[in-house]
C-alpha positions in Angstrom: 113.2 104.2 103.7 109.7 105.4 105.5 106.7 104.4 106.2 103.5 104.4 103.9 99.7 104.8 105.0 96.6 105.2 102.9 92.8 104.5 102.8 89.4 104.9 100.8 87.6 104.2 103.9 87.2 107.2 106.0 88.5 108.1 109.4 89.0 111.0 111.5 92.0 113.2 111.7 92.6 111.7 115.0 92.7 108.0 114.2 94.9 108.8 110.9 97.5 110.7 113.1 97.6 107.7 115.0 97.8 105.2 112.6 101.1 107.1 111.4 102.4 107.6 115.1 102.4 104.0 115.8 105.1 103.4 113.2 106.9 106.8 113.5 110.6 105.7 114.1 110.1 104.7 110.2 110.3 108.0 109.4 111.3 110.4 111.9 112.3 113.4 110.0 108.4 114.9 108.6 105.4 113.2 109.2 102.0 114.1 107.3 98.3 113.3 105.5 96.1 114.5 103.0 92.4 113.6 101.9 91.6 114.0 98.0 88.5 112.2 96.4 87.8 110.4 99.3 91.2 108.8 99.6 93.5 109.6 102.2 97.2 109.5 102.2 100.0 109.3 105.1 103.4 109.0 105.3 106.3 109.5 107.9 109.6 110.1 105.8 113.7 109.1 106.5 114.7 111.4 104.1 118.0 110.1 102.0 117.9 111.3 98.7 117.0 115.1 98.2 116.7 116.4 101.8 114.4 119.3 101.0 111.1 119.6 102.6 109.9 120.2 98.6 110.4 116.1 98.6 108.1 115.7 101.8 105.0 113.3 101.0 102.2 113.0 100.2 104.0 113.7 96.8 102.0 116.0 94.3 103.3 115.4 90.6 100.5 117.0 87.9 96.9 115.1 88.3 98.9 112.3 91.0 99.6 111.6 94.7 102.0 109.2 96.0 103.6 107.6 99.0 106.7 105.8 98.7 108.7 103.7 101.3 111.9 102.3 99.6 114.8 103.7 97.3 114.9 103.4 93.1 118.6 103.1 92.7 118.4 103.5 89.1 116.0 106.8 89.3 119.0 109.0 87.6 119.2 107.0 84.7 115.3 107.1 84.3 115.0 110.6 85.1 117.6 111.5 81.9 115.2 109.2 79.9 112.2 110.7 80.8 113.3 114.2 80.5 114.2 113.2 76.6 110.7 112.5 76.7 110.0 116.0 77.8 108.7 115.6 81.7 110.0 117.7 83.6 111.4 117.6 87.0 111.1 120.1 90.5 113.2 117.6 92.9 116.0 115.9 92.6 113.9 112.6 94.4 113.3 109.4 93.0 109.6 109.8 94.1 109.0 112.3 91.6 110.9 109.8 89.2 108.6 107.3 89.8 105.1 109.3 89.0 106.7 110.4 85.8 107.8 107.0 84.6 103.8 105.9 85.5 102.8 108.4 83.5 105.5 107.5 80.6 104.8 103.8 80.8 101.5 103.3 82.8 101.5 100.2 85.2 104.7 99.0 83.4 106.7 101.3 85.4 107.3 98.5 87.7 110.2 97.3 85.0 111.7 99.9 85.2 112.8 100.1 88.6 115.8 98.8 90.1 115.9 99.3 93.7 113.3 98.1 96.8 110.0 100.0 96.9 106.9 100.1 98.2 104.1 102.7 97.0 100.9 103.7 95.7 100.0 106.3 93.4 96.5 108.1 93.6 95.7 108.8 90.6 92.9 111.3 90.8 91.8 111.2 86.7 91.8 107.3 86.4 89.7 107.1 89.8 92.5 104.9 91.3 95.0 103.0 93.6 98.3 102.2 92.3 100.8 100.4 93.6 103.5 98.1 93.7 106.0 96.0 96.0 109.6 95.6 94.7 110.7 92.1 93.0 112.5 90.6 96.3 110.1 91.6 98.6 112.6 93.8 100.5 109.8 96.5 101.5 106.7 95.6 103.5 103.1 96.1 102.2 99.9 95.1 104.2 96.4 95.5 102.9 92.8 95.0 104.0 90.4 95.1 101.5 86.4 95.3 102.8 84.2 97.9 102.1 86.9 100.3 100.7 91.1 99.6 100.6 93.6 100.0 103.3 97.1 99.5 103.4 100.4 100.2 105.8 103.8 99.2 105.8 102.6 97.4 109.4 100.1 95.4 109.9 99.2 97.4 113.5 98.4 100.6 111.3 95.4 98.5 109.7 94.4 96.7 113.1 94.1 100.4 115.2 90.4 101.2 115.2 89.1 97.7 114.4 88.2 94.5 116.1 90.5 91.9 114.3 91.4 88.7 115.5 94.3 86.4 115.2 94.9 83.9 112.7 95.0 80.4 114.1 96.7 79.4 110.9 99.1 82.1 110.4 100.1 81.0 114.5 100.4 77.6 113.1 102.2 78.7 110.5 104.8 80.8 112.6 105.4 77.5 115.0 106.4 75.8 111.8 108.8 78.2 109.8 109.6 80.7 112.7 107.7 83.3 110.9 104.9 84.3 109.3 104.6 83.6 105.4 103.6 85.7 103.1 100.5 84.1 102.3 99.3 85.0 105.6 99.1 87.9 108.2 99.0 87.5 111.8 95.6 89.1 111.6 92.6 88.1 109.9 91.2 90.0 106.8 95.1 91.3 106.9 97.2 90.5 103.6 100.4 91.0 102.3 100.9 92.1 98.3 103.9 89.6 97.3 107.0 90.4 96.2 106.9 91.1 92.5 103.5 92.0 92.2 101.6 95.3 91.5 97.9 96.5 92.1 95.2 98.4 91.0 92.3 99.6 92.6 89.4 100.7 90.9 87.7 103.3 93.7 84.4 103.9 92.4 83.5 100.0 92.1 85.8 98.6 94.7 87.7 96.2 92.4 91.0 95.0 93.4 93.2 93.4 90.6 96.8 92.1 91.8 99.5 91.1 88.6 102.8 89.4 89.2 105.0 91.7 86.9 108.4 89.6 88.4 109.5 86.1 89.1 112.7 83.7 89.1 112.9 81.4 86.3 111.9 78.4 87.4 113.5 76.7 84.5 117.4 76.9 82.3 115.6 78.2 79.4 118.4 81.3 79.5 121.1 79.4 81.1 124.3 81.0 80.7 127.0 79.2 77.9 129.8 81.1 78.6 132.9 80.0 80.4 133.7 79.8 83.6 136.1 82.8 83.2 133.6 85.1 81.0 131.2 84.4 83.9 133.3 85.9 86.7 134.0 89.0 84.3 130.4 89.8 84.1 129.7 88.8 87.7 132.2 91.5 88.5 130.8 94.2 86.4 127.1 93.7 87.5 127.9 93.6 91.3 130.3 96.6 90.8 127.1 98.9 89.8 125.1 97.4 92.3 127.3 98.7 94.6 128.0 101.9 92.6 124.0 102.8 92.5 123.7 101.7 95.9 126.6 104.3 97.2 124.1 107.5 96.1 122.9 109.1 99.3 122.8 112.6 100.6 123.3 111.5 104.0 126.7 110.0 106.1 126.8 105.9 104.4 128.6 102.8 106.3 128.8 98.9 105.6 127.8 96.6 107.6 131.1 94.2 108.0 130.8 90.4 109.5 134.6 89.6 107.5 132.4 86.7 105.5 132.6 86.5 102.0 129.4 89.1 100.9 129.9 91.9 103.0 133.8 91.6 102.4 133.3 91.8 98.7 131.1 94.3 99.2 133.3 96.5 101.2 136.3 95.8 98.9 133.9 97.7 95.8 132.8 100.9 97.8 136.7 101.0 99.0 137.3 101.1 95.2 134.3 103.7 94.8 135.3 106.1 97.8 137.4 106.6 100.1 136.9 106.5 104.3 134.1 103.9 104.1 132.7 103.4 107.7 132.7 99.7 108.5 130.4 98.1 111.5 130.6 94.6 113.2 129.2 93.1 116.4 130.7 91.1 119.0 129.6 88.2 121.4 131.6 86.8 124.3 130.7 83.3 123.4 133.5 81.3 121.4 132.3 80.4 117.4 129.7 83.0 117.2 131.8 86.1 117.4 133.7 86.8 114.0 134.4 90.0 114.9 138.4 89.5 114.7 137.9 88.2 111.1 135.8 91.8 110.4 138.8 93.6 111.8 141.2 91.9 109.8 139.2 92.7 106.8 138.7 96.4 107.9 142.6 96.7 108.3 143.2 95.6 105.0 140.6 97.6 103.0 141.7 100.0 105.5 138.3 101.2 106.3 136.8 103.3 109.4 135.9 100.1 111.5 133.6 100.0 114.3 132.6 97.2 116.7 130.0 96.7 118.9 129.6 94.5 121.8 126.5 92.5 122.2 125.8 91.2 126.2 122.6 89.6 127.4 121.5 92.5 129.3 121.4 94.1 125.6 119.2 91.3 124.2 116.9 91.0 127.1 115.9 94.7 126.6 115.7 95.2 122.9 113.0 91.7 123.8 110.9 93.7 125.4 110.4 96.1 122.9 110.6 93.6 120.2 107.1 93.3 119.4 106.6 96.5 118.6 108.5 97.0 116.4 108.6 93.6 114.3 103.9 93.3 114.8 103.8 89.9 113.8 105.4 87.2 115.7 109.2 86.5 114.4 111.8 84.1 115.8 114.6 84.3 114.1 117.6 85.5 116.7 119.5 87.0 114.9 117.3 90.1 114.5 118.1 91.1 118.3 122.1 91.5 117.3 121.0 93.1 114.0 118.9 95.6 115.9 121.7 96.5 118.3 124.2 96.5 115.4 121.6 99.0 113.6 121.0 100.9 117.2 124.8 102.1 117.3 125.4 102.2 113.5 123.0 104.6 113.4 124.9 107.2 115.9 127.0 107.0 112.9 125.5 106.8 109.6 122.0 106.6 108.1 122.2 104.1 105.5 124.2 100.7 105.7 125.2 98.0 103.0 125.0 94.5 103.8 125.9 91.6 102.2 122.3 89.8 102.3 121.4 87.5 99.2 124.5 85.8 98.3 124.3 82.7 100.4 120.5 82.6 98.4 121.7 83.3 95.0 125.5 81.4 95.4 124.7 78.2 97.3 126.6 79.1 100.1 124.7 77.9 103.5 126.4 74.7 104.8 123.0 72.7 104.4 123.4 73.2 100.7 126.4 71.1 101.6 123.9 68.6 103.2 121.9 68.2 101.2 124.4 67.4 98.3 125.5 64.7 100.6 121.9 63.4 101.2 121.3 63.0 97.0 123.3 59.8 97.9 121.5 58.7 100.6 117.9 59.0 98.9 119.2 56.8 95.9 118.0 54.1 98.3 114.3 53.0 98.8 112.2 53.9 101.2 111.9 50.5 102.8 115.4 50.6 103.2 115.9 54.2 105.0 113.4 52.7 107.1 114.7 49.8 108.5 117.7 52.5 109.1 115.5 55.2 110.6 114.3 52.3 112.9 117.9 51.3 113.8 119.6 54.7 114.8 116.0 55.6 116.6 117.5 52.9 119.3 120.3 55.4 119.8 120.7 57.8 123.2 121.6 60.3 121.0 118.9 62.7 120.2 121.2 64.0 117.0 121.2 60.4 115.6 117.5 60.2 116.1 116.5 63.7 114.4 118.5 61.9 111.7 116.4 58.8 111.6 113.3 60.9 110.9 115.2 62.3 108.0 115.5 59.0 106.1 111.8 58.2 106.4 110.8 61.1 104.7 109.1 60.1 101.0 111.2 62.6 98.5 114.6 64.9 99.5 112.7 68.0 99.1 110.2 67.4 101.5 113.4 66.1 103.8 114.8 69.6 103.2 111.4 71.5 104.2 112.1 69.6 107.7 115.8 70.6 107.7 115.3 74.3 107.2 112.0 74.1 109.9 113.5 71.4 112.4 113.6 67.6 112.4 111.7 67.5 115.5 107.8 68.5 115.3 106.9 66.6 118.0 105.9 70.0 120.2 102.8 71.1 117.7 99.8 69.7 117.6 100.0 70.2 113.8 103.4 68.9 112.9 102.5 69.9 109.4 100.3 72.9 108.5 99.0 73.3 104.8 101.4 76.4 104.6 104.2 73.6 104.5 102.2 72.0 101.2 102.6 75.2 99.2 106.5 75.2 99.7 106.6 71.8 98.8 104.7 73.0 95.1 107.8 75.5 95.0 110.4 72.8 95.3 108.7 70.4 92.7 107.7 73.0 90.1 110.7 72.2 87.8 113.1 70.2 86.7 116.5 72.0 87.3 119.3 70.2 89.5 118.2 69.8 93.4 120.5 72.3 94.5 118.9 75.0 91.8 115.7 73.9 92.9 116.6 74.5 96.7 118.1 78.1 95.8 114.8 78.9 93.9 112.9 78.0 96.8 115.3 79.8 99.3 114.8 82.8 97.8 111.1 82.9 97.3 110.6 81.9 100.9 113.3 82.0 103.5 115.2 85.1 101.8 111.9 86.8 101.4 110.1 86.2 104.2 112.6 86.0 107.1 115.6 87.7 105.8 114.0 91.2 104.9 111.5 90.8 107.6 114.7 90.7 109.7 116.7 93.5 108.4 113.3 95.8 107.3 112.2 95.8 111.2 115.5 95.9 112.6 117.0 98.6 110.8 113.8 100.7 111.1 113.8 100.3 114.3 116.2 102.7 114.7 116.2 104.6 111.8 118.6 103.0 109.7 117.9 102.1 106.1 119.6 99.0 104.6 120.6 98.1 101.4 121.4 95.1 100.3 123.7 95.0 96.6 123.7 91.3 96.5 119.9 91.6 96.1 119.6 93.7 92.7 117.6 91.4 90.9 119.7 91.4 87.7 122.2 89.3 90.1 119.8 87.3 91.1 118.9 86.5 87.6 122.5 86.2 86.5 123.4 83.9 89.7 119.7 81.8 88.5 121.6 81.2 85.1 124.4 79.7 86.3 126.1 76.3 86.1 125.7 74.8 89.5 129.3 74.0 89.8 130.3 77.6 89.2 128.7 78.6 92.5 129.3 74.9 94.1 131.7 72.1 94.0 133.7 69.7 96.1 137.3 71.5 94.9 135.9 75.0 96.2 133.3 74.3 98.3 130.1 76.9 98.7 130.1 80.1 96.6 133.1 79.5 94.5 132.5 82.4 92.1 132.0 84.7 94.6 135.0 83.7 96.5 137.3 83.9 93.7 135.9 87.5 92.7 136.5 88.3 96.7 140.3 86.6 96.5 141.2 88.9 93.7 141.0 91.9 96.2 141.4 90.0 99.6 143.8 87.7 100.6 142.2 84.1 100.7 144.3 83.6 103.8 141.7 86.4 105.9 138.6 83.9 105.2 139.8 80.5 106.2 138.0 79.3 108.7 134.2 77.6 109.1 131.2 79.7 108.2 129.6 80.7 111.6 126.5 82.8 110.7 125.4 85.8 112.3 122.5 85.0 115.4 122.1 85.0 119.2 124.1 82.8 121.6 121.1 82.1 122.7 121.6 78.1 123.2 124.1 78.9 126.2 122.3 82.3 127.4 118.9 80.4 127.8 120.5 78.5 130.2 122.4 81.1 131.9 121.9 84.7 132.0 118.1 84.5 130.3 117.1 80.9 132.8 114.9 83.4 135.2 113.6 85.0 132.1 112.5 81.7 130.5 110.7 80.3 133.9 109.4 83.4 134.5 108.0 83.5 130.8 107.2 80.3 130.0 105.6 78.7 132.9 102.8 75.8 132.6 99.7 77.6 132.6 101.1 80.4 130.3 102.0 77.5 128.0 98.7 76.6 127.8 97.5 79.5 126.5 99.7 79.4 123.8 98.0 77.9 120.6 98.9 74.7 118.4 101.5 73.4 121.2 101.6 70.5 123.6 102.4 71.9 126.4 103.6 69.1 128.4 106.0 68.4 125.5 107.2 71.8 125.6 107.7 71.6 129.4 109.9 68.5 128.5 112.0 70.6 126.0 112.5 73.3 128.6 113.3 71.3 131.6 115.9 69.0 129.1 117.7 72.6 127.6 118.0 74.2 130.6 119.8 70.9 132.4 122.3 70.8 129.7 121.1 67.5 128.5 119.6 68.8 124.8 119.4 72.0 122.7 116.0 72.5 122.4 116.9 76.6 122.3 115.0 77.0 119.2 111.7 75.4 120.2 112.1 78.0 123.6 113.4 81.1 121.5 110.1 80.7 119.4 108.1 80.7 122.4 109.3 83.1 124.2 108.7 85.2 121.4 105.4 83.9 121.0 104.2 84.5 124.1 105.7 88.1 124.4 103.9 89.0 121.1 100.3 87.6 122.5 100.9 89.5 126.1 101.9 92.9 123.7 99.0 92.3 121.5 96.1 92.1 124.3 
């Protein structure tokens, strides 16, 4: 887990060093450059795996050069092949694993790896750029290509030295979704590579070719046949040595532990795998956000080394402050404060934590996949219909009932579940509906699986891709921390893509069935009975409370104003009705607030 640098255009020592001191808590323990053939590499390194300085990058292996920001869980077992092959090996590293396996297998290499990576090889006899971002997009990778090729795991690295200016659209975008899609980049001429794709670049004619190497299938082709039973049993064995691969460090490992279902099973494994596993949860005063009872519970049976940390306002507001920094684009989703003051006092601890990120994805386990089961029945009905409904319950008082009644009018159930995962009410932007919004809505028509397949397809190409490891990639690094996530290995993604819908949903078991009953063969069912509560900010009450100065301090008329693609009179409206108690407009705010602390940190 580091942070990766490089460029074909030229600049001085100076600018370089800076460009890798501006993301230094990536890597804190060696930070260094080299120039060959006009290309210069960076790299500041959180060394994990091999913790001699003969691993330090810019890697040298034969006629290559490489920077690497990630982990290849899977590197032993490609290292024994490759030395049957007769390469030969001076580290113990999976960097030097993955220039070998170029070598072995050219720009295929990609299918090799199991694990979340982002690098680029220089290779100095084929005059070029290499590179390639890991199949779930859980590793960053920026680019600017004009006049030469740049790239950075942050998008600040590119922007220091140049005159760029914000993306109106990617802004749009953000107000929308509550983050920045990968598509776009907060800054213009700024791109992302997408998850699952490689690169070459050609340096002596300038030629950038991207290739997907990875996708989810988007159709049942290789649906599983098996039995229910048969299913579980290989479920079992493939998240066992995700774990088991995962649990390879040479530096102190912990889990993170909420006491739901993922990170429960996920403990339960390593228990099996070694003993004195380190546990962390967080805690919140507030009443149906804090589960960290449930995590202790857990940790007492499992019998781990449990830690819990307590989360207060005064910790949000000043991990806020900083937040820009360290996240570069804006990013509203609130549970990355708790996450980064869970990874701030893990890391006192250990160096690398397992989370249980990607089952809700892959199993159908958020309670609007519960929804939206429900809302199958509704949609059965014509449109003219739901209208003259819409039109009723809009009478209503009740603000819920009316963020319902703009539901019903919506022409298909997929384009009703874009406005369920981005909010029912769009009223506050002056473009309710960017185009980014049209090429989400291609991902939920591009096949003909089962709604709720079709939702979990789309989940994981978007939300799980570009908000989830956004979340955990900033907030871990923040401090140091790298995260791994087992749920994630992309053969359980697969295998969970495969299956019958009513093995990971029903109305007997509810959300994640499969999982579950893997988890209540360890567990005791009777620890996890009790309403999923996710893991984010009380920030509904504590915009009203502790945070109210903070907010009219913040967002006051003319600063709203400034802000682009909102009303701000509407806005005003949302404030003035949260902070009375008389609606929860604490989303619309949080987005804001980080908005508008991004543009102030940005000038």
């Amino acid at each position: 887990m580091c942070g990766i640098y490089g460029s074909s255009i030229y600049y001085d020592d100076a600018l370089v060093a800076a460009k890798l001191k501006r993301v230094e808590f990536r890597g804190p323990d060696f930070s260094g450059f080299e120039r060959n053939d006009g290309v210069v590499l960076g790299h500041n390194r959180l060394a994990i795996i091999d913790l001699d300085p003969r691993s330090n990058q810019p890697y040298t292996y034969r006629h290559l050069k490489i920077v690497f920001n990630g982990e290849i869980y899977n590197y032993i077992a490609i290292r024994n092949t490759l030395i049957g092959l007769g390469y030969a090996f001076a580290t113990s590293s999976d960097t030097e694993v993955i220039c070998a396996a170029y070598l072995a297998y050219g720009e295929q290499c990609v299918v090799h790896f199991n694990g979340m990576f982002a690098f680029v090889i220089h290779d100095l006899q084929g005059k070029k750029l290499f590179g390639a971002r890991d199949r779930l997009g859980k590793k960053p990778f920026y680019y600017h290509h004009h006049n030469g090729f740049e790239f950075a795991s942050q998008p600040s690295q590119i922007k220091l030295g140049k005159n760029m200016q914000v993306d109106q659209a990617a802004i749009e975008a953000y107000l929308f979704w509550n983050y920045i899609p990968d598509s776009l980049c907060i800054y213009r001429d700024i791109h992302k590579l997408n998850a699952g794709h490689s690169f070459s670049y050609h340096l002596p004619s300038g030629t950038l070719e991207v290739k997907k190497y990875w996708d989810i299938k988007y159709d049942w082709a290789s649906k599983f046949t098996g039995t229910y039973s048969e299913a579980k049993s290989y479920l079992y064995e493939l998240i066992e040595d995700s774990v088991k691969i995962r649990l390879n460090a040479d530096v102190p490992l912990g889990i993170f532990l909420s006491g739901g279902i993922d990170s429960s099973l996920i403990t339960s494994m390593a228990c099996k795998q070694q003993s004195n596993v380190k546990t962390f949860c967080i805690s919140f005063e507030e009443k149906g956000l804090d589960e960290s009872a449930y995590a202790q519970k857990v940790a007492q049976y499992l019998e781990t080394d449990h830690h819990t940390i307590s989360c207060n306002y005064q910790d949000g507001l000043k991990l806020i402050e900083n937040y820009s920094h360290y996240y570069d684009e804006p990013f509203a989703d609130p549970s990355a404060i708790p996450l980064m003051l869970l990874a701030k006092y893990t890391k006192e601890h250990v160096t690398v934590a397992l989370s249980g990120d990607g089952g809700d994805e892959g199993f159908l386990g958020y309670n609007r996949y519960g929804w939206m089961k429900k809302a199958q029945w509704i949609y059965r009905f014509p449109l003219v219909l739901r209208k003259a409904l819409s039109w009723f319950m809009n009478l209503s008082p009740n603000y819920k009932h009316r963020l319902i009644a703009n539901g019903l009018i919506e022409t298909d159930i997929a384009k009703l579940y874009i406005r369920l995962c981005t909010g029912m009410d769009s009223s506050w932007l002056l473009d309710p509906r960017p185009e980014e919004s049209q090429q989400h809505n291609f991902i939920l028509d591009l096949n003909h699986k089962p709604l709720l397949e079709r939702i979990s397809d789309y989940d994981i190409k978007t939300y799980l891709n570009e908000d989830i490891n956004t979340k955990v990639d900033r907030a871990t690094m923040s401090f140091m921390l790298e995260a791994r996530a087992p749920l994630m290995d992309y053969r359980i993604i697969e295998f969970a893509n495969s299956l019958p819908t009513k093995f990971k949903i029903d109305s007997l078991h509810g959300k994640k069935r499969i999982l579950k009953d893997l988890l209540f063969d360890h567990v005791p069912s009777s620890l996890f009975n009790r309403p999923k509560a996710g893991f984010t900010l009380p920030i509904k009450s504590w915009l009203r409370t502790e945070l109210k100065e903070y907010v009219l301090d913040i967002l006051t008329p003319s600063n709203l104003k400034n802000i682009p693609g909102i009303n701000p009179v509407k806005v005003k409206y949302m404030i003035d009705e949260h902070l009375a108690n008389r609606n929860n407009f604490s989303s619309q705010i949080w987005s804001m607030l980080i908005l508008s602390n991004w543009l102030n940190h940005a000038k």
